[in-house]
VOBA-1610 file (N, C-alpha, C; in pm, whole numbers, padded with zeros to 5 digits, always signed):
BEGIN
Unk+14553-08916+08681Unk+14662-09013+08682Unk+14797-08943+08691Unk+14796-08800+08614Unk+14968-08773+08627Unk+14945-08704+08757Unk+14835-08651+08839Unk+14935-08607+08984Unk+14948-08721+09088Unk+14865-08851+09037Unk+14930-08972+09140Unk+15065-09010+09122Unk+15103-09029+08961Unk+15235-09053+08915Unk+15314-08945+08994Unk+15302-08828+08975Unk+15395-08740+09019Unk+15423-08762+09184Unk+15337-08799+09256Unk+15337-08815+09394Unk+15462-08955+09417Unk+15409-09061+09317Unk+15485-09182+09335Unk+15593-09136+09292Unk+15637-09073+09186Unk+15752-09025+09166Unk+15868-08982+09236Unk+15771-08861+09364Unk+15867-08804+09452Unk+15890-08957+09559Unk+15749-08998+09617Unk+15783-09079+09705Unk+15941-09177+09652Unk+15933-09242+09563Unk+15995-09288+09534Unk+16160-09269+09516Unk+16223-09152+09496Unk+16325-09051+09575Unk+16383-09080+09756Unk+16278-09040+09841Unk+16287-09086+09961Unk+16391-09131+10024Unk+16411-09259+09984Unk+16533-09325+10060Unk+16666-09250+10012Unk+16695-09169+09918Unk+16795-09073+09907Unk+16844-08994+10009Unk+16676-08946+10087Unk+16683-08765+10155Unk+16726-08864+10295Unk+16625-08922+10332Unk+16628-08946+10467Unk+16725-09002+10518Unk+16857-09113+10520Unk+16951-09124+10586Unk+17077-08955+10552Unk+16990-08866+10483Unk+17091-08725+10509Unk+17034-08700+10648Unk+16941-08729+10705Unk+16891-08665+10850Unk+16955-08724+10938Unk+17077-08791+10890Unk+17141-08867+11070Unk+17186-08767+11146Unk+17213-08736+11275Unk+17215-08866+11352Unk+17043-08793+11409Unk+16954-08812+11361Unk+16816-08763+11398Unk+16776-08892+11462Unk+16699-08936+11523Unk+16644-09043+11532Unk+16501-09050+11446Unk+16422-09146+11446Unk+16324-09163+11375Unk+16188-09075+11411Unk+16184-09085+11519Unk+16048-08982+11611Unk+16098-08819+11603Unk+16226-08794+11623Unk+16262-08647+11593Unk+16232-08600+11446Unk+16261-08716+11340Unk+16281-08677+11206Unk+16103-08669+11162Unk+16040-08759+11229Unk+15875-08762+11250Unk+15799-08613+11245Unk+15888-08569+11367Unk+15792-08478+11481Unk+15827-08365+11361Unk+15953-08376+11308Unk+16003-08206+11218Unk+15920-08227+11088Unk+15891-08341+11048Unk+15838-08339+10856Unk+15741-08319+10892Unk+15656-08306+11013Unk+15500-08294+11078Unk+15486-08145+11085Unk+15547-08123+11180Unk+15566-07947+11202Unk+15597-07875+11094Unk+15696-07879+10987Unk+15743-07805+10926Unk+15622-07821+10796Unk+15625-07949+10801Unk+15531-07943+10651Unk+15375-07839+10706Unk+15324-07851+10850Unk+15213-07781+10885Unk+15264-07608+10862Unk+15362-07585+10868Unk+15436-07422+10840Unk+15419-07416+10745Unk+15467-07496+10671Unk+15459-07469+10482Unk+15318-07495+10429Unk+15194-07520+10499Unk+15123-07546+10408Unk+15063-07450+10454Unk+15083-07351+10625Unk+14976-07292+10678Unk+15049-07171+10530Unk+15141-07157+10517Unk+15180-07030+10405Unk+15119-07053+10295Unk+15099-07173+10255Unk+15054-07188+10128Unk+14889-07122+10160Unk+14844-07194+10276Unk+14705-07177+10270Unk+14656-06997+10291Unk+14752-06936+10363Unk+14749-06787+10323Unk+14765-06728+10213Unk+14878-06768+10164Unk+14880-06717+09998Unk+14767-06745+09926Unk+14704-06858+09884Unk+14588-06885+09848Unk+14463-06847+09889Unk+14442-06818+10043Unk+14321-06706+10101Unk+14217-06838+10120Unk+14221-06948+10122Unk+14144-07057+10170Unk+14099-07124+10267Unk+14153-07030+10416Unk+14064-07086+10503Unk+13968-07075+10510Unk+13827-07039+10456Unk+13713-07026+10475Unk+13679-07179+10395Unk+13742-07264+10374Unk+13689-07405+10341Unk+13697-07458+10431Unk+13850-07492+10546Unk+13854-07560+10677Unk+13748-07519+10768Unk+13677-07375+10774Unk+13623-07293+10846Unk+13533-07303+10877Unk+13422-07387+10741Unk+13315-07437+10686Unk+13301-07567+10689Unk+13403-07658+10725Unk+13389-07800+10737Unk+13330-07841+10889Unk+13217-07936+10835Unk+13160-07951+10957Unk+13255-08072+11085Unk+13163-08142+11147Unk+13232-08228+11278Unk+13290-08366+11210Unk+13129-08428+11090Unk+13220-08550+11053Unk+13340-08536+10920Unk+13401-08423+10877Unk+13470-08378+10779Unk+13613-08354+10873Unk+13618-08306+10980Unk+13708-08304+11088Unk+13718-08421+11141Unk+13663-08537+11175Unk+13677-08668+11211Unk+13787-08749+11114Unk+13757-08706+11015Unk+13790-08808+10900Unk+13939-08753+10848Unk+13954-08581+10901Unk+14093-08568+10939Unk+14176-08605+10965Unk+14119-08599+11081Unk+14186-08651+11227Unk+14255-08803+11157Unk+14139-08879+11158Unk+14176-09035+11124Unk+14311-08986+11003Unk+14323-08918+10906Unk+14408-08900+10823Unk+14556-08868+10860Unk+14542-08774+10951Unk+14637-08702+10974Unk+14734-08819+11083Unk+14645-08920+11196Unk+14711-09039+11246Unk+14735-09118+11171Unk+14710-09158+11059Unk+14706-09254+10997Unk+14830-09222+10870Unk+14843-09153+10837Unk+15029-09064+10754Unk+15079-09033+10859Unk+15072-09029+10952Unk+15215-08955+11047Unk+15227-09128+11116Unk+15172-09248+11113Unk+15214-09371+11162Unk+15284-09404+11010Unk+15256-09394+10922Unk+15330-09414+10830Unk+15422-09365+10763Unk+15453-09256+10831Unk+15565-09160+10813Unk+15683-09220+10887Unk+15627-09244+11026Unk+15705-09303+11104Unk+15753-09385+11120Unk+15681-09526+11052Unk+15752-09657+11032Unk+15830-09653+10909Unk+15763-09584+10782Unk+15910-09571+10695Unk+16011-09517+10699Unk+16061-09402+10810Unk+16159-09343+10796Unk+16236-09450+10960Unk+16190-09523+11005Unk+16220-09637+11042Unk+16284-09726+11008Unk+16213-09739+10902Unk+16277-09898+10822Unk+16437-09847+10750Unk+16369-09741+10648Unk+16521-09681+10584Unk+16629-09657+10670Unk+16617-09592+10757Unk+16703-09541+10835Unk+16748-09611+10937Unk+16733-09763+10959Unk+16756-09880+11077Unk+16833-09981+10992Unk+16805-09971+10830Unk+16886-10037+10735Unk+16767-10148+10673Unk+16633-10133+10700Unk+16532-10214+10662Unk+16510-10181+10523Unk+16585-10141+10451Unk+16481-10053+10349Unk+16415-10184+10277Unk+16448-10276+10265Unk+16389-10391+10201Unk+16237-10458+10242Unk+16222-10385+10388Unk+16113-10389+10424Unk+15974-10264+10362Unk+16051-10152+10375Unk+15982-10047+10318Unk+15937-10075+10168Unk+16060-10131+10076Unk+15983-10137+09913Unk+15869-10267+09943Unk+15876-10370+10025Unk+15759-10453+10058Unk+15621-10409+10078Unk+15671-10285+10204Unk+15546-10220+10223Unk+15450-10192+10107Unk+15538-10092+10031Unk+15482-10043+09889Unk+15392-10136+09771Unk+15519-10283+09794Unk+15412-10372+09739Unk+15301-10413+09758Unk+15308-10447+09901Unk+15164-10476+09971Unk+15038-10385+09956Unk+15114-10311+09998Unk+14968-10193+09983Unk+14825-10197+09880Unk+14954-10205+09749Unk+14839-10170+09628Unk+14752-10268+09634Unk+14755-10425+09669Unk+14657-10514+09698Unk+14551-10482+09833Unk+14607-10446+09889Unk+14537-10401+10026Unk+14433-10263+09995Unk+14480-10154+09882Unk+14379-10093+09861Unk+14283-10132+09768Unk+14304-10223+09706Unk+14226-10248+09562Unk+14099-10355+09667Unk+14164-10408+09764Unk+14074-10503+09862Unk+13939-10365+09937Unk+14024-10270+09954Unk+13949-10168+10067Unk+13848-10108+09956Unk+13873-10085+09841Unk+13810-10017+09715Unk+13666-10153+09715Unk+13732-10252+09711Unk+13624-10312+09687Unk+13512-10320+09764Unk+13613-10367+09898Unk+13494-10360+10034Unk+13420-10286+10050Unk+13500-10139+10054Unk+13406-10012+10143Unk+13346-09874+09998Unk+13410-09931+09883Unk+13361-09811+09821Unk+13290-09892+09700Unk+13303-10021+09666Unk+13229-10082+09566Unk+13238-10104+09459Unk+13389-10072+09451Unk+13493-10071+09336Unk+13456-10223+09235Unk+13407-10178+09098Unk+13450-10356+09073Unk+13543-10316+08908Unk+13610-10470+08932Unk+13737-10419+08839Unk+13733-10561+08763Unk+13800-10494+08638Unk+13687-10564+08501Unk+13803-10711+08466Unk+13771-10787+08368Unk+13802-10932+08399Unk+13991-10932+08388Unk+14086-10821+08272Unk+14211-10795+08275Unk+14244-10745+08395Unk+14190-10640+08447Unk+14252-10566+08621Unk+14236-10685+08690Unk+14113-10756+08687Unk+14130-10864+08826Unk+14229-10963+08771Unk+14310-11037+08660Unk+14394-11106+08642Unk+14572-11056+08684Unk+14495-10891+08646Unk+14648-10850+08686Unk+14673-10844+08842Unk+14562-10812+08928Unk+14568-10826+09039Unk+14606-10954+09109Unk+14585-11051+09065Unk+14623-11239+09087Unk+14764-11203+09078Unk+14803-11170+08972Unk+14942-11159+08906Unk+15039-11118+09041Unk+14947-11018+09070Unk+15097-10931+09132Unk+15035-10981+09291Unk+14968-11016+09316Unk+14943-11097+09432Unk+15076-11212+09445Unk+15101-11285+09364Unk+15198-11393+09344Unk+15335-11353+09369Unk+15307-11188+09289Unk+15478-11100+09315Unk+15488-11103+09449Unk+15395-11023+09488Unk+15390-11024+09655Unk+15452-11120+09767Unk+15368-11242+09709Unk+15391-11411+09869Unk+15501-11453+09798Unk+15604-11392+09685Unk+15697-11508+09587Unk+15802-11366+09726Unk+15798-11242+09719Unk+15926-11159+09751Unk+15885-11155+09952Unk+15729-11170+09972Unk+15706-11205+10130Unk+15769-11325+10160Unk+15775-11421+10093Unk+15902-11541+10127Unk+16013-11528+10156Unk+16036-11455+10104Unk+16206-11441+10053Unk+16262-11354+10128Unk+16133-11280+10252Unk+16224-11178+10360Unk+16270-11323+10453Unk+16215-11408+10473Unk+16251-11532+10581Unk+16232-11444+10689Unk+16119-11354+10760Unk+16093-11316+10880Unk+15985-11257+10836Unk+15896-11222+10928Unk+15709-11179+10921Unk+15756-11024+10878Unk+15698-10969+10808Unk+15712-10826+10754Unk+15665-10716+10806Unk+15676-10700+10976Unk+15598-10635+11086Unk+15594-10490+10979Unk+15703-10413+11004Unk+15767-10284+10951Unk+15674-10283+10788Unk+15656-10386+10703Unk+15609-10351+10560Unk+15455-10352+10620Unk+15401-10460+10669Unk+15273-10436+10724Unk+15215-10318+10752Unk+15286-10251+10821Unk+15274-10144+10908Unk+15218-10013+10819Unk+15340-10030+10720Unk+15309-09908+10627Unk+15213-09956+10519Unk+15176-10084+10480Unk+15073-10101+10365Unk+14895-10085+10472Unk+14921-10102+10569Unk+14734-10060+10596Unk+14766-09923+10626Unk+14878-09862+10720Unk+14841-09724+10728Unk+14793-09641+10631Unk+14925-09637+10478Unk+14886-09617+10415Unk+14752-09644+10305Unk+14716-09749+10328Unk+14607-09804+10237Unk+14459-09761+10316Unk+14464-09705+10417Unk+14386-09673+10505Unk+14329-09512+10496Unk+14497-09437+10482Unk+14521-09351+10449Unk+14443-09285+10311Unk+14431-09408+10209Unk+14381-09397+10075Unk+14312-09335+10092Unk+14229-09480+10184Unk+14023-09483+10159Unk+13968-09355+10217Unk+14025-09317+10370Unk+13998-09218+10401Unk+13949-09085+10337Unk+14080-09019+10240Unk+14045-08933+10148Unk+13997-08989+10057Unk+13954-09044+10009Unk+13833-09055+09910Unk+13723-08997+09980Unk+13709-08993+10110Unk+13583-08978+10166Unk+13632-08839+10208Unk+13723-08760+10160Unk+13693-08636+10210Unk+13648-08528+10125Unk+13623-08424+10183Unk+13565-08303+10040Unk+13642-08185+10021Unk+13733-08193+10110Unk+13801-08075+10136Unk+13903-08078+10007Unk+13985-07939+09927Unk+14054-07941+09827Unk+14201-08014+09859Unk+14245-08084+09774Unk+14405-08129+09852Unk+14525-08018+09960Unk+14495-07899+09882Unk+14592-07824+10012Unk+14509-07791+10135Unk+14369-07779+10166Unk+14312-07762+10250Unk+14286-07866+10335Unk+14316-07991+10295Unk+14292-08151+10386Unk+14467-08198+10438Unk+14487-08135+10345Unk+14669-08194+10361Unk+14749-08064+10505Unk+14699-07950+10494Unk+14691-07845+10608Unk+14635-07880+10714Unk+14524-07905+10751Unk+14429-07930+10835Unk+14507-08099+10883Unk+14526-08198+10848Unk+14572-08352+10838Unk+14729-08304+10949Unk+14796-08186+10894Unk+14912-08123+10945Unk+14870-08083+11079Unk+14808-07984+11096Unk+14739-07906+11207Unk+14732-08012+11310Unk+14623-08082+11294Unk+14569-08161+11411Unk+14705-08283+11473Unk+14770-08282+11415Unk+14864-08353+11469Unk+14969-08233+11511Unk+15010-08156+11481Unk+15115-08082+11500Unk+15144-08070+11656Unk+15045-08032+11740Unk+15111-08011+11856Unk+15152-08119+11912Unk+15137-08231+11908Unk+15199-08349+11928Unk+15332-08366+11891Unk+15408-08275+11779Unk+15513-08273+11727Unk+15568-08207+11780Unk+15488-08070+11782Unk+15581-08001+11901Unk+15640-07988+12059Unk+15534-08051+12090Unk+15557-08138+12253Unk+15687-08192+12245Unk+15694-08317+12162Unk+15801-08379+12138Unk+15914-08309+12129Unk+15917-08232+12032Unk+16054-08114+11986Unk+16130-08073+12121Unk+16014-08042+12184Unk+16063-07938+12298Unk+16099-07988+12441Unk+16031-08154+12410Unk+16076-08219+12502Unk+16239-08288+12488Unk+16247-08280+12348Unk+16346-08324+12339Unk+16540-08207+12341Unk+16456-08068+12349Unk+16524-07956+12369Unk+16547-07965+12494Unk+16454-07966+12574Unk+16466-07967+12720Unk+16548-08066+12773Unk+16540-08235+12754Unk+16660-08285+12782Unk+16782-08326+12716Unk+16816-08225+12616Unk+16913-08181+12539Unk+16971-08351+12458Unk+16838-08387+12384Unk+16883-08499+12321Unk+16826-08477+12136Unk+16791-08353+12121Unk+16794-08289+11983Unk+16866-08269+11937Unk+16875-08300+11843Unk+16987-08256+11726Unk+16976-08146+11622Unk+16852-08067+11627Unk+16830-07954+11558Unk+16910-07839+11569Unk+16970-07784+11687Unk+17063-07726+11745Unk+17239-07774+11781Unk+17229-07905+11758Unk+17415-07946+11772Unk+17435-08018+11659Unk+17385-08043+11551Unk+17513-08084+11450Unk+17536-07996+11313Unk+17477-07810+11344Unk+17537-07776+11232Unk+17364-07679+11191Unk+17401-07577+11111Unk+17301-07537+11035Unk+17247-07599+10948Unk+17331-07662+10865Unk+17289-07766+10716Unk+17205-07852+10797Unk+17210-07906+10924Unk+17155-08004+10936Unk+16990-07992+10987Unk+16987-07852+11045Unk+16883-07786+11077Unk+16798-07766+10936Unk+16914-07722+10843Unk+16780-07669+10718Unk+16780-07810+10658Unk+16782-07941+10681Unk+16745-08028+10571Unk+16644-08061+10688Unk+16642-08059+10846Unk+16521-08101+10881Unk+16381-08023+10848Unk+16390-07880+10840Unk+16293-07811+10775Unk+16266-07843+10630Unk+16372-07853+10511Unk+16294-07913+10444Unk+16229-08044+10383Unk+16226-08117+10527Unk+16189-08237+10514Unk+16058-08186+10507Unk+16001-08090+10570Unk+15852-08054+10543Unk+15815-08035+10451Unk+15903-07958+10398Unk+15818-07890+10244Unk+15853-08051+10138Unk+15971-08149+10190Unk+15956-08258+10090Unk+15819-08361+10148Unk+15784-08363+10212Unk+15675-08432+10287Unk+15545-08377+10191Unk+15506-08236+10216Unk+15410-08219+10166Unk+15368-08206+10038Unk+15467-08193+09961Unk+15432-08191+09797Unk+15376-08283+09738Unk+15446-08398+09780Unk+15363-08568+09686Unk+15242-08602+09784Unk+15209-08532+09949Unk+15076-08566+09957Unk+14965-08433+09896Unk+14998-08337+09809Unk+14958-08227+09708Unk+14882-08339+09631Unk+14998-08365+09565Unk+14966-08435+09429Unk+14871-08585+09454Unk+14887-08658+09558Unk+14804-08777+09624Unk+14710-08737+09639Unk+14663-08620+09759Unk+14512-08563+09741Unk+14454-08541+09623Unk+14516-08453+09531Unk+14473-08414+09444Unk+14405-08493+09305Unk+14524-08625+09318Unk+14441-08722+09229Unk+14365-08816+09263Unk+14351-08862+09479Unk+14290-08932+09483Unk+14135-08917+09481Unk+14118-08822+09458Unk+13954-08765+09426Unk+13907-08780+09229Unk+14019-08819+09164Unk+13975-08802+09092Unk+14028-08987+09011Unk+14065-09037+09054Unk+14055-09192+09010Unk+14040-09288+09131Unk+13992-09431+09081Unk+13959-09515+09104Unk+14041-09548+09258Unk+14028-09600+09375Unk+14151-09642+09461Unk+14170-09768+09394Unk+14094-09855+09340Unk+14186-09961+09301Unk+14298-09920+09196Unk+14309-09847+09121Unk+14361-09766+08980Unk+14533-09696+09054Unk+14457-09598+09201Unk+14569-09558+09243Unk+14647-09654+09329Unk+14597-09752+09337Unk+14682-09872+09413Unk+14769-09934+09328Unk+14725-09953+09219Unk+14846-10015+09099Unk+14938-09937+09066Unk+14879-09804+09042Unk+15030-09700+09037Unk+15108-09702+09137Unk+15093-09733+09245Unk+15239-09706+09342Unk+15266-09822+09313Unk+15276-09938+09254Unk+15416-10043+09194Unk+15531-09947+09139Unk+15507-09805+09087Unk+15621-09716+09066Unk+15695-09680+09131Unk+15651-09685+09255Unk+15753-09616+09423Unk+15859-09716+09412Unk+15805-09831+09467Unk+15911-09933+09488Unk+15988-09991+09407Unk+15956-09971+09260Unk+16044-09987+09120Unk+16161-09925+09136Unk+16115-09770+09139Unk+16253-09620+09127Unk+16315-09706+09215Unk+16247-09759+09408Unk+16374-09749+09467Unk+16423-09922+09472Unk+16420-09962+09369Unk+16499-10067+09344Unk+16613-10034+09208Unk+16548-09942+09155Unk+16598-09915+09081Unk+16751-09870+09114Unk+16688-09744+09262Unk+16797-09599+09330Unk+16887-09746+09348Unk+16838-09877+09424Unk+16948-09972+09489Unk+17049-10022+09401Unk+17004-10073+09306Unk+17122-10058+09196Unk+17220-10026+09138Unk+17183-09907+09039Unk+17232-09829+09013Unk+17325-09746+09084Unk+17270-09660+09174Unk+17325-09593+09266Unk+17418-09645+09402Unk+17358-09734+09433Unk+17368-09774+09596Unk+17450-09891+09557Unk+17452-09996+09426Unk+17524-10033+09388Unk+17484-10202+09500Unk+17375-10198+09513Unk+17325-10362+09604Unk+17315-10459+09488Unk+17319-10575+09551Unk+17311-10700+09456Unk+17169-10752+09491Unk+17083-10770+09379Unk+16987-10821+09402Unk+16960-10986+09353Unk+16930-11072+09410Unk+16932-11243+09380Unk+16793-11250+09280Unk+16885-11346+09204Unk+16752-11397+09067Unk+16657-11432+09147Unk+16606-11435+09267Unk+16468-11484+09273Unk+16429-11365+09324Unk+16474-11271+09375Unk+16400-11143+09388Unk+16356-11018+09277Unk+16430-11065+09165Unk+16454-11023+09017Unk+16330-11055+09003Unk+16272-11218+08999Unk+16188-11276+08951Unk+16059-11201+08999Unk+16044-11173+09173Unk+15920-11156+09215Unk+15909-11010+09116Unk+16018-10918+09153Unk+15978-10791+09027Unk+15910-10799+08928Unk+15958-10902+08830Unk+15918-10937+08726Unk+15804-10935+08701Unk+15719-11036+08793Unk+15624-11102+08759Unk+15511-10974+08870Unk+15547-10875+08929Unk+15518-10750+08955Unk+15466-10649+08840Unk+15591-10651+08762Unk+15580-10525+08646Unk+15487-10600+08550Unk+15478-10763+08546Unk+15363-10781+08428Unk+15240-10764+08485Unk+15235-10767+08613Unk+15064-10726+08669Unk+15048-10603+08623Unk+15106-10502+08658Unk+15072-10331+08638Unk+15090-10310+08451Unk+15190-10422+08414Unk+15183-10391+08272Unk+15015-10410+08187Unk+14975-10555+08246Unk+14839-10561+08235Unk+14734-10497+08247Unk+14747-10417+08359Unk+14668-10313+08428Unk+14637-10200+08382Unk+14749-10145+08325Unk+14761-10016+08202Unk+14673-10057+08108Unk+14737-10144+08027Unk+14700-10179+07861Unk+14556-10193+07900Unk+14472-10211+08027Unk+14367-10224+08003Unk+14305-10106+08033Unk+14362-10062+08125Unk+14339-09880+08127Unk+14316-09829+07990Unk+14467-09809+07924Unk+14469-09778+07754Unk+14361-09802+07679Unk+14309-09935+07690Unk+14228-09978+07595Unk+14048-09952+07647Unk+14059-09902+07766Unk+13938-09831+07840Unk+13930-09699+07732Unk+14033-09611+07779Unk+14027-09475+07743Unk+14017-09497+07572Unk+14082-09528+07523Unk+14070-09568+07348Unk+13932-09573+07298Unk+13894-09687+07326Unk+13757-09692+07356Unk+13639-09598+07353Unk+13625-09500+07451Unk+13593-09412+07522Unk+13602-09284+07458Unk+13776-09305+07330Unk+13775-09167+07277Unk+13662-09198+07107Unk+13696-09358+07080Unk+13647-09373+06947Unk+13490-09373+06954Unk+13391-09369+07138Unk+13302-09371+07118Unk+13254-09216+07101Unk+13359-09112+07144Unk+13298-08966+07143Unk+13332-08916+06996Unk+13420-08958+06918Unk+13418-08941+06790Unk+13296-08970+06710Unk+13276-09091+06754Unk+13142-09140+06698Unk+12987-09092+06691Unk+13039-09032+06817Unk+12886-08947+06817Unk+12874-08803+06822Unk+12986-08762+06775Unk+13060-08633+06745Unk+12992-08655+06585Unk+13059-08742+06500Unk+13047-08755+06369Unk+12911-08755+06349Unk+12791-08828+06442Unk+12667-08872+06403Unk+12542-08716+06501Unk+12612-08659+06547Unk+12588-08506+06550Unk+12599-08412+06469Unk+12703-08438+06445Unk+12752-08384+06289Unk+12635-08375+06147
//
């Protein structure tokens, strides 16, 4: 649970970094968090001495890559879309959507069943959902977009075996030259911006990579080890922070009925925990118990 948190954490940041990448367009800013994050992880994966896991992965372990690596770089691409076109209201939608959309895919394809509090909290925040999908007053192409990629994205790795830096490398790889095509096509008819607005602007597109790949570290890393319906309720945290960032920071006005759909958001996941909590509690007073009767 804390390296999903930590992942939602960073995601949730995001809309900070990415309008620093102007005047990038959306497919340039794509093609560099693709490439660069594949640089930074091929280093990581040297320092660590781990290619003999990619090396060893057979044809359907590379399939399921592949599907990964299209399936985050379309969702890379429509969120740094939305933020950066002035949608961001579409993007925290996305986020909402999702977690229903994976807890649906958990059920379908992996057999997930979720006990009588999770499925109430799930109703719950279903309601958050069609109460704040109203309230865009236009079809939510852009949030769509990013709740199956990503939710797609989930199921996928669940089904992979590879360690998180070795799937998150490889996910990089197979898309990369596609990024670089682009780059160079876009050098060639001198409509890049990597080279004309400045060094600073060059090094924040590089480390858009290394910010890209850290929270999918921490995503791999925990989605092998909890539930997808479980990690679908935690990202209600992404889109919290960045309602939060809108606030506070950004200083937007948000209307009591969009207050409301939050609301009635944070009591689904509030539900969702306490029943988590009261799982693990449980769970610790039964190993005491038979700790004591070992004893």
């Amino acid at each position: 649970m804390a390296y999903i948190l930590i992942a939602y954490l960073m995601w949730g940041f995001f809309p900070a970094f990415f309008p620093l990448l102007l005047p990038a367009g959306p497919l340039e800013i794509l093609s560099h968090r693709i490439l660069w994050c594949a640089i930074f992880m091929v280093i990581v994966m040297s320092v660590m001495r781990n290619w003999k896991e990619l090396r060893s992965a057979d044809g359907r372990e590379w399939r399921r890559i592949v599907a990964a690596g299209l399936l985050i770089s379309g969702n890379w691409g429509t969120y740094v879309l939305a933020v950066n076109s002035g949608n961001v209201a579409d993007a925290a939608l996305g986020y909402y959507i999702n977690p229903l959309l994976s807890i649906a895919l958990a059920m379908i394809f992996l057999g997930e069943k979720l006990r009588r509090l999770q499925l109430i909290s799930v109703a719950i925040a279903a309601v958050g959902v069609v109460w704040l999908t109203v309230l865009t007053g236009q079809p939510p192409v852009m949030a769509l977009g990013m709740a199956f990629t990503f939710g797609f994205y989930g199921l996928v790795k669940k089904r992979v075996s590879l360690s998180a830096a070795a799937s998150l490398t490889a996910e990089t790889l197979v898309v990369s030259p596609i990024a670089a095509a682009y780059l160079l096509y876009l050098e060639a008819t001198g409509a890049s911006t990597f080279t004309t607005e400045g060094a600073g602007h060059a090094v924040l597109l590089m480390v858009a990579g290394v910010i890209t790949a850290a929270p999918l570290f921490f995503f791999g890393a925990g989605a092998k080890r909890l539930p997808l319906s479980t990690i679908g309720m935690l990202q209600y945290s992404t889109p919290t922070m960045q309602m939060i960032w809108a606030v506070i920071v950004m200083d937007e006005h948000l209307s009591t009925n969009r207050w409301i759909g939050f609301l009635i958001i944070w009591i689904a996941v509030a539900v969702y925990l306490w029943d988590l909590i009261a799982i693990r509690r449980r769970a610790r007073r039964r190993r005491r118990g038979e700790a004591a009767d070992a004893g």
